[in-house]
KOLLUM-561801 format. One record per atom (N, C-alpha, C): residue in one letter; x, y, z. Coordinates in steps of 0.05 Angstrom, whole numbers, plus 5000, padded with zeros to 4 digits. Example, Ala and Ser with C-alpha at 12.3 -4.5 7.8 and 13.67 -1.06 7.14 Angstrom:
KOLLUM-561801
a526448865156;a524649105156;a526449345156;s525749555142;s527349795143;s525850015157;
//
This chain:
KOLLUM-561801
x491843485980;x494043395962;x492943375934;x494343475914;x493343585881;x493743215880;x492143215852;x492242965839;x494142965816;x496242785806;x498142795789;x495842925760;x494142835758;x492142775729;x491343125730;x490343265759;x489243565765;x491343725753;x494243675767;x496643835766;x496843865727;x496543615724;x497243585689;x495443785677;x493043805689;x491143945664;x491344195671;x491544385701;x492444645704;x494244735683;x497244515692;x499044565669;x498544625645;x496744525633;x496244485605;x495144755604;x492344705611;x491545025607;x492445295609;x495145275636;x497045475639;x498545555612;x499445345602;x500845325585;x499045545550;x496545415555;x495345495537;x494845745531;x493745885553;x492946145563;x495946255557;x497846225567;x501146385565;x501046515527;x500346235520;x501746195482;x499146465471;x496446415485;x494746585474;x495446895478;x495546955502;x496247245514;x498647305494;x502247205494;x503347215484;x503247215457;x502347045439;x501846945414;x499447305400;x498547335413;x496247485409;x496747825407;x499147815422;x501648105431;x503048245414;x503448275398;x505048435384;x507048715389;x508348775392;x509248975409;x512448985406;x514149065399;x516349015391;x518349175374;x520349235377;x522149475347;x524149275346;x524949215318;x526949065309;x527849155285;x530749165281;x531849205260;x530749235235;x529749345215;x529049405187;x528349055176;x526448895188;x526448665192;x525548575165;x523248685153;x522348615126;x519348505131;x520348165136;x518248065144;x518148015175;x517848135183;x517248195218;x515547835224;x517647805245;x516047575265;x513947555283;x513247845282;x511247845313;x508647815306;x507847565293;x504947495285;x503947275295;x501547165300;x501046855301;x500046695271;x500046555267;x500146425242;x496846345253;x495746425226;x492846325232;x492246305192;x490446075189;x489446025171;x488146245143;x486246265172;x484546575160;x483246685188;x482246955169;x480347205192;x478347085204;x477846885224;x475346775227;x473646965234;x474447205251;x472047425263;x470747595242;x470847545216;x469647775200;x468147595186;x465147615188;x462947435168;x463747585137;x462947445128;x464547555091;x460847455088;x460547685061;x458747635046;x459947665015;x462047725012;x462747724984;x463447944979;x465248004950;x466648304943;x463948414926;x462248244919;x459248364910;x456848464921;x457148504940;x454748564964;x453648924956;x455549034932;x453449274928;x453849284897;x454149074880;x454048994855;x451349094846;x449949124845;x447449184845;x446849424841;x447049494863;x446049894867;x447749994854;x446650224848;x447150464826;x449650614832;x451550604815;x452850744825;x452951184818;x452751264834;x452051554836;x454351704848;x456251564870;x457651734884;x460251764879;x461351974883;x464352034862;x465952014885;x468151814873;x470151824904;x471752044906;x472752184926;x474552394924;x477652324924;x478452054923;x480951964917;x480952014885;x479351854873;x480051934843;x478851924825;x475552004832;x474152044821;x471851934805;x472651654817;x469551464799;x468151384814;x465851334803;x463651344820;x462950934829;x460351014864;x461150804875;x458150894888;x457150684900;x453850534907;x453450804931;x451750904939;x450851084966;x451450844994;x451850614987;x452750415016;x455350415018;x457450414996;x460450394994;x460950755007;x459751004994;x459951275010;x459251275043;x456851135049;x456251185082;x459751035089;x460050775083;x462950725096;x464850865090;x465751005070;x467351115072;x467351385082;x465051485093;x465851635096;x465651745131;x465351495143;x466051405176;x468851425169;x470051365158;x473351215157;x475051425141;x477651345155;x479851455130;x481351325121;x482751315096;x484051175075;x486951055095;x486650765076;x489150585095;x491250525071;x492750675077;x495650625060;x497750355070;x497050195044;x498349895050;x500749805039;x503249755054;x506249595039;x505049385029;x504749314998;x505849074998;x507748924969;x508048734983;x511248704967;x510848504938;x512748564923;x512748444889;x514348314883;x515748144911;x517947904895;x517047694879;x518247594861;x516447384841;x515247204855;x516347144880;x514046774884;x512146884904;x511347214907;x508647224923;x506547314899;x506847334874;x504547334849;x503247074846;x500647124848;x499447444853;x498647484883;x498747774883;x498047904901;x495347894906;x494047984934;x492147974942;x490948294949;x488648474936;x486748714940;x488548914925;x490748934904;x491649114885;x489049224873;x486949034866;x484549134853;x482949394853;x482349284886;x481049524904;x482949784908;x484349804899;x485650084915;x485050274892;x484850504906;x484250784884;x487150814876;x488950834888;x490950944876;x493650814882;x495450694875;x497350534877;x500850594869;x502550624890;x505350744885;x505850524880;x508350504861;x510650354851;x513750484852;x515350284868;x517850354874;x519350074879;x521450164875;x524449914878;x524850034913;x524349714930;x525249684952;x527149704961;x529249534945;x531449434946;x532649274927;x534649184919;x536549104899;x534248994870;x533849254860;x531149254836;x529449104845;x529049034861;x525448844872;x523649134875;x521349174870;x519649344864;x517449384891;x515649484898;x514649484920;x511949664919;x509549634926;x507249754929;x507049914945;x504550184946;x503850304962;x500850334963;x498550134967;x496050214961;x494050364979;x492650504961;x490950654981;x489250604978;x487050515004;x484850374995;x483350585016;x480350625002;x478950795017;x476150774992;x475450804978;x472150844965;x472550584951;x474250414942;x474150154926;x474849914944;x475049974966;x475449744987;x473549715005;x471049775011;x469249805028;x467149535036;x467749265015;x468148985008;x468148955037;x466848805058;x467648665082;x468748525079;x469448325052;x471648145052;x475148245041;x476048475042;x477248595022;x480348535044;x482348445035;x484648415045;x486648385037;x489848435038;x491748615021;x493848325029;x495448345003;x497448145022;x499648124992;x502448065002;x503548075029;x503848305031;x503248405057;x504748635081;x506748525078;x509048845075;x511048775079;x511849095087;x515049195092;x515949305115;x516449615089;x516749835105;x516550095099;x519250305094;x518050455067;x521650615062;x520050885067;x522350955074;x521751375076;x521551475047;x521751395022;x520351485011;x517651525005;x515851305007;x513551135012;x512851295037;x512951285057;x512851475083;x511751815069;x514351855054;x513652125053;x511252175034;x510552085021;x509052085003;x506552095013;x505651765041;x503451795054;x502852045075;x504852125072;x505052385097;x502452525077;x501952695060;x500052745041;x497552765040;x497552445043;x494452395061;x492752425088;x493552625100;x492052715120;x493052535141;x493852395156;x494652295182;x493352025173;x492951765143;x491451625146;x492551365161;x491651095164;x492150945171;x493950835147;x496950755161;x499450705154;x500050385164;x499950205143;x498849905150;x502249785137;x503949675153;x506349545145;x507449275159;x509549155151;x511249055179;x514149085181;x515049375198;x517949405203;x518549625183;x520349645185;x521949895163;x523549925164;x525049965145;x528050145145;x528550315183;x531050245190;x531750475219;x534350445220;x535050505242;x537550575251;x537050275261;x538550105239;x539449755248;x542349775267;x543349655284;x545849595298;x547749495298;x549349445290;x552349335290;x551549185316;x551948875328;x552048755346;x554548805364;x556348805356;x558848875366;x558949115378;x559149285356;x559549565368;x557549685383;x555049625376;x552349805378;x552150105359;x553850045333;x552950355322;x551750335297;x551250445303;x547650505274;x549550375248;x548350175232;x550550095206;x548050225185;x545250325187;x544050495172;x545050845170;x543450845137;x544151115135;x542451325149;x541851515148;x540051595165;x537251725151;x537951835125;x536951855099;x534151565103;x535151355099;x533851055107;x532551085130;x531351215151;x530651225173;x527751245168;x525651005161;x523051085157;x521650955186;x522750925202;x521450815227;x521651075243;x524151235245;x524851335258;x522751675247;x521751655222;x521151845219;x518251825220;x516851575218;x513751555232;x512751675263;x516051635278;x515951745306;x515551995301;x517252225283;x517052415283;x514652585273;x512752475251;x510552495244;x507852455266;x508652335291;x507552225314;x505552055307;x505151865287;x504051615280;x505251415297;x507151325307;x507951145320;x508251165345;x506751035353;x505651095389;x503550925389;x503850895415;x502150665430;x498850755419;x497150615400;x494650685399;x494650915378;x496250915368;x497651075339;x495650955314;x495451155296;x495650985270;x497450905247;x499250805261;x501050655240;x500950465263;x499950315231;x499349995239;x501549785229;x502349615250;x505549525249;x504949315268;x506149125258;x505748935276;x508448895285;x510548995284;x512249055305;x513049235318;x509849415319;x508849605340;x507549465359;x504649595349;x502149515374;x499749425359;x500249255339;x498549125315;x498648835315;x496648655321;x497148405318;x494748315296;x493348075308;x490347905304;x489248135311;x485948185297;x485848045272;x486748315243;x487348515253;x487948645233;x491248515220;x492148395227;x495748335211;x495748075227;x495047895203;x496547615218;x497647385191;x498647175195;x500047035171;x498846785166;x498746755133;x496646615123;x499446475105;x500546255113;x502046095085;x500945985068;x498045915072;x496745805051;x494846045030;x495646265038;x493646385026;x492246384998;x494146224981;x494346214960;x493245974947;x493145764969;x491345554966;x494845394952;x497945444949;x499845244941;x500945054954;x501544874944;x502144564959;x504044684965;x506644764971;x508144834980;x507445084997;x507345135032;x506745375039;x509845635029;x507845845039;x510046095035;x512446115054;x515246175046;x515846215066;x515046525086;x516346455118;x513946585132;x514946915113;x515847045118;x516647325107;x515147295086;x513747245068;x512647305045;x508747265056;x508047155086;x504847065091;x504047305105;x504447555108;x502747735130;x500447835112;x497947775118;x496047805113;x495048145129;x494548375106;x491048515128;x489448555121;x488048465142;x484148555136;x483348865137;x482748895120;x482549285118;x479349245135;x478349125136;x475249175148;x476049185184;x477048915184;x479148925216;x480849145221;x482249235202;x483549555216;x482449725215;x479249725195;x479150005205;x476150015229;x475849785234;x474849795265;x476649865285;x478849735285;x480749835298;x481150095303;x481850195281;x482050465277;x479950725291;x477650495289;x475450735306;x475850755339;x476550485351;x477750445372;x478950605384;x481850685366;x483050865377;x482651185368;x480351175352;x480651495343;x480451575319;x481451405309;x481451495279;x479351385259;x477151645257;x475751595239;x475651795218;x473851915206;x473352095192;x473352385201;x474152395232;x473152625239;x476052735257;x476952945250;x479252955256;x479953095283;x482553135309;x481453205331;x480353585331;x481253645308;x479853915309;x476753965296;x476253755294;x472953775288;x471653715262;x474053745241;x473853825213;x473553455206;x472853445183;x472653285171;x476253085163;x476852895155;x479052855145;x479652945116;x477652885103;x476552975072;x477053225073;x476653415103;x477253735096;x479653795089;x481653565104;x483753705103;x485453615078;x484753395055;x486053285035;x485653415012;x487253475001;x487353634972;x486953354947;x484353354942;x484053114916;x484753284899;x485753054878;x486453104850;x484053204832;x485153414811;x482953384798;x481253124779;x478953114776;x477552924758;x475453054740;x474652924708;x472453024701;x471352764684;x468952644689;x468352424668;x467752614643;x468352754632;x468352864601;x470652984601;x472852864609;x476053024595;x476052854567;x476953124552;x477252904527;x480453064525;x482152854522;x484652814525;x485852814500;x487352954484;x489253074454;x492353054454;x493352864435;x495752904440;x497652644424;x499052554434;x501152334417;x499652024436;x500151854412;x497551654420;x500251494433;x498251284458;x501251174468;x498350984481;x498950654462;x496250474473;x498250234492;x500750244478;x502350064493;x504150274503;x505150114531;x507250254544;x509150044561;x512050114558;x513349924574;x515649994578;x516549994609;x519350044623;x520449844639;x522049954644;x524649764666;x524149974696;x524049874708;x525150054733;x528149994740;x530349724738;x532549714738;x533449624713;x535949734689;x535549604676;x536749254672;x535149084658;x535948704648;x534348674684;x532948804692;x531148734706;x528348604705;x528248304684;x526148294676;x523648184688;x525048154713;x522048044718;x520448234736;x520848554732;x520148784743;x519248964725;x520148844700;x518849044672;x515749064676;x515249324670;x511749344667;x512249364641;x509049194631;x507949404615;x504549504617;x503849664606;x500949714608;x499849714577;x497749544575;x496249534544;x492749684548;x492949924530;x490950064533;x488149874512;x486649784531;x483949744529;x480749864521;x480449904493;x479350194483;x476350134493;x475449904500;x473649824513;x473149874531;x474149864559;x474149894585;x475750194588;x476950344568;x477550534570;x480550544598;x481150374598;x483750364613;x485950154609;x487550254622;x490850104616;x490749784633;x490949604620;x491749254631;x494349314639;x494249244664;x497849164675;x499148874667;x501348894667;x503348654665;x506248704669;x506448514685;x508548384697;x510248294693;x513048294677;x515248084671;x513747934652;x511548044632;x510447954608;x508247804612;x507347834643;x504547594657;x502747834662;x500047754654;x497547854664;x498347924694;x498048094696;x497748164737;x495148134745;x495147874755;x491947854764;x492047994801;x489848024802;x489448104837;x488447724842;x489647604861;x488747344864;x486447314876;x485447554889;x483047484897;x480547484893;x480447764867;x477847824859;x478547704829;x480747614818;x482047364797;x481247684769;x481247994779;x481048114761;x484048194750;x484648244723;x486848384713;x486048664729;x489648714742;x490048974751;x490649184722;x489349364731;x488349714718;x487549854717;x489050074703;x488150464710;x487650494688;x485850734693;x485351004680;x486251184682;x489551144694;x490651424692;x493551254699;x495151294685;x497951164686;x500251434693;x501051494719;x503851674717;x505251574719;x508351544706;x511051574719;x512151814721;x512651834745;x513951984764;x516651954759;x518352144754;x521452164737;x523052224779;x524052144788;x525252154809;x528652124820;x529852304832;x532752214826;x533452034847;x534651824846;x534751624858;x538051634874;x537851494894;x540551464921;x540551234923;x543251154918;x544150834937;x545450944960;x544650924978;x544851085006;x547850945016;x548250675000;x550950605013;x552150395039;x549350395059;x549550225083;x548849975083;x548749895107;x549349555108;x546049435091;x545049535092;x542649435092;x542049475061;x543549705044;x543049695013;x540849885003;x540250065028;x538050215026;x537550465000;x536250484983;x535850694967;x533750914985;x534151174967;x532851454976;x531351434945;x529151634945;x528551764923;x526651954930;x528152214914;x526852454918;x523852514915;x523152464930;x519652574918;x517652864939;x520752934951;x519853274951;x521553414938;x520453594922;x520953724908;x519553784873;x521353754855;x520653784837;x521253544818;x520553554797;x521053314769;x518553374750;x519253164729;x518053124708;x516552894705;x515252794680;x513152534692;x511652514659;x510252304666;x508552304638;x506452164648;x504852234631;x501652084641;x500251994613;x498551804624;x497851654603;x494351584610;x492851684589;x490351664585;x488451674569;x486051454567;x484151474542;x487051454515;x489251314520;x490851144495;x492951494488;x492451634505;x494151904490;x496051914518;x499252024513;x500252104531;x500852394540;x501952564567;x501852784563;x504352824574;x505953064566;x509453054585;x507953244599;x508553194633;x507653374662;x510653314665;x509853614687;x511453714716;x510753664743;x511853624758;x511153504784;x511953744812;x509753784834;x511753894846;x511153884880;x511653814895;x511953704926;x512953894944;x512754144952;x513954264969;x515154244992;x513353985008;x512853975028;x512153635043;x513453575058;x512453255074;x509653245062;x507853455083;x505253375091;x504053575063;x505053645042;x503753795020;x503153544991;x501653584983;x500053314959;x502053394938;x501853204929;x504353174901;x502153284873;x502553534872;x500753634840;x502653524808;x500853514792;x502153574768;x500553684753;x503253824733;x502154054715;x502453944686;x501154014664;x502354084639;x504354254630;x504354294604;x507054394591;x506054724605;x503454834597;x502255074603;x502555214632;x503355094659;x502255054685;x500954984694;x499254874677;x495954804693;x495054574700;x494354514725;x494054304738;x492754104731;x493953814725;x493553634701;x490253584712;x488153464698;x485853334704;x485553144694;x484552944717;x485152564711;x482052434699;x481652314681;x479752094679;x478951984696;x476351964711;x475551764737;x476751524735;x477351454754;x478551184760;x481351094768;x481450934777;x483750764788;x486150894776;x488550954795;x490351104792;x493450994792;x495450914775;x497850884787;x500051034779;x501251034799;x504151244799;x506551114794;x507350974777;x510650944770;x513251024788;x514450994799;x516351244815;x519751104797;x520951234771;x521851134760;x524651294775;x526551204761;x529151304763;x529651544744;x530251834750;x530751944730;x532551894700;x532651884677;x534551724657;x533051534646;x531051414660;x530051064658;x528651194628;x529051014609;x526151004578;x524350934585;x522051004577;x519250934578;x518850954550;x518650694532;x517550644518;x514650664505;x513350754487;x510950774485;x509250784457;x507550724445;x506350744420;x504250694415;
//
């Protein structure tokens, strides 16, 4: 015969073990959710020893990244080049500033999510190699953004949820457009699958690569939860080796073989109409989405800002900036459905401007193809060449001013 006190503590531990297994699971498709629920709320990454974002501060840097071309320590190259680049959602509503690892990324999309709120795309691969290096908030995925990462060679695709065919409860019929279908089109890309690389935590992504941090920020008030999904890029891309995806692709080739980098030259010297300040709307009396960028003749690159605020990265407390500023001129869709979803063209063709070393240049843009790299040209044809370093892409509305002088 059990003892009342025995029965109690089985229970307990039953109980415990259930919340862990469960709690720990992720696995799940839900509606174009945003901030996806299927996480456990944990403080921080306890499984990753951190030594700091300075651990190759020191050594020389010699090695040229093939994202965009500036150079980085021979210890930051051995890692990267086990690994392939992890393309990260994350989101720019005012009360998640600042953001967390904008810093580290080589190259960084900008786009309107939804009703003018603006939205990230970073690619982190030669400036993220930091064991402490982690992106936040994750937030959920558009098929434009999609198409764009298609580009990058099959890399790791890090979100939570996306745009799909959401449901009318009643009826059961799709109240999305189909245009809006960026879940549905990761399937078709065959990233989404069990042991896939698209990383989703309302896929098959939980702890410790995607989990939620309300305090991350260290504010007396926590986040609400949709604004806390934390990822550890060091945790996914162990992950990532787990299932396959490293540097080496299943036909033998390198991943690097198969990516078309941009050009770079540390001696472009750049001629043309001087442009040190720059500043747009992406919607317009959208102000707290206004960029601007102030060219820094010092550091030789563009300061970001925000609705008129320094954009700090919160974690390495550096001002976010490039050495190579595009907007991308794009024709834009209100797709019309329940959900408010926009399209924007970014196969095909357009116009664009780029901004470097304080001069700007008018380019052409041109995308043939999903899985083909987005080139740009000059007025001449000839395929623009970038200043080493840190890269961002604008994705404006065609019509929109871009201010500049």
């Amino acid at each position: 015969m059990f003892s009342s006190k025995l029965f109690s503590l089985k229970t307990i531990i039953g109980l415990i073990v259930t919340y862990l297994v469960f709690g720990g699971i992720a696995y799940a498709t839900v509606p174009d959710s945003g901030g996806a629920l299927i996480s456990p709320n944990i403080a921080s990454d306890e499984t990753i020893k951190s030594t700091g974002f300075g651990q190759f501060v020191n050594e020389p840097k010699t090695e040229v990244c093939p994202i965009n071309g500036k150079l980085y320590s021979k210890s930051e190259k051995a890692l990267w080049e086990t690994r392939r680049p992890i393309l990260a959602m994350i989101e720019n509503d005012v009360t998640v500033r600042p953001q967390s690892g904008l810093s580290v990324a080589d190259i960084v999309y900008e786009a309107v999510a939804e009703g003018g709120i603006t939205r990230f795309m970073g690619v982190f691969y030669c400036g993220a190699q930091s064991d402490t290096a982690r992106v936040a908030p994750v937030r959920s995925a558009r098929i434009y953004f999609v198409n764009i990462a298609a580009e990058y060679n099959t890399p790791i695709y890090m979100h939570v949820g996306g745009a799909n065919c959401g449901r009318d409860e009643g009826t059961g019929q799709c109240v999305s457009h189909p245009k809006a279908f960026a879940i549905e089109e990761l399937t078709k890309l065959g990233w989404r699958k069990p042991g896939g690389n698209d990383f989703d935590t309302t896929g098959d992504t939980g702890m410790p690569v995607l989990f939620r941090d309300a305090n991350r920020r260290g504010n007396a008030t926590p986040d609400i939860t949709e604004h806390t999904m934390v990822g550890s890029l060091p945790a996914a891309w162990k992950q990532a080796m787990t299932r396959g995806y490293t540097a080496k692709m299943p036909n033998d080739n390198t991943w690097l073989s198969g990516f078309k980098s941009w050009k770079t030259n540390k001696d472009l010297v750049v001629s043309g109409t001087p442009a040190t300040n720059i500043k747009f709307e992406f919607w317009k009396n959208y102000s707290d989405f206004a960029v601007e960028w102030k060219y820094d003749p010092a550091s030789k690159t563009y300061l970001r800002f925000n609705a008129g605020v320094a954009h700090i990265d919160f974690d390495t407390k550096q001002q976010l900036s490039a050495s190579n500023v595009i907007v991308q001129f794009a024709k834009e869709t209100e797709l019309g459905d329940y959900g408010k979803h926009l399209y924007y063209d970014v196969i095909g063709s357009g116009t664009g401007l780029i901004f470097q070393n304080g001069v700007v240049t008018e380019v052409t843009w041109k995308k043939t193809k999903q899985l083909e790299r987005t080139v740009f040209y000059d007025k001449a044809g000839k395929e623009m060449v970038f200043v080493p370093g840190n890269i961002w892409v604008e994705l404006l509305p065609i019509g929109n001013k871009v201010e500049y002088n």
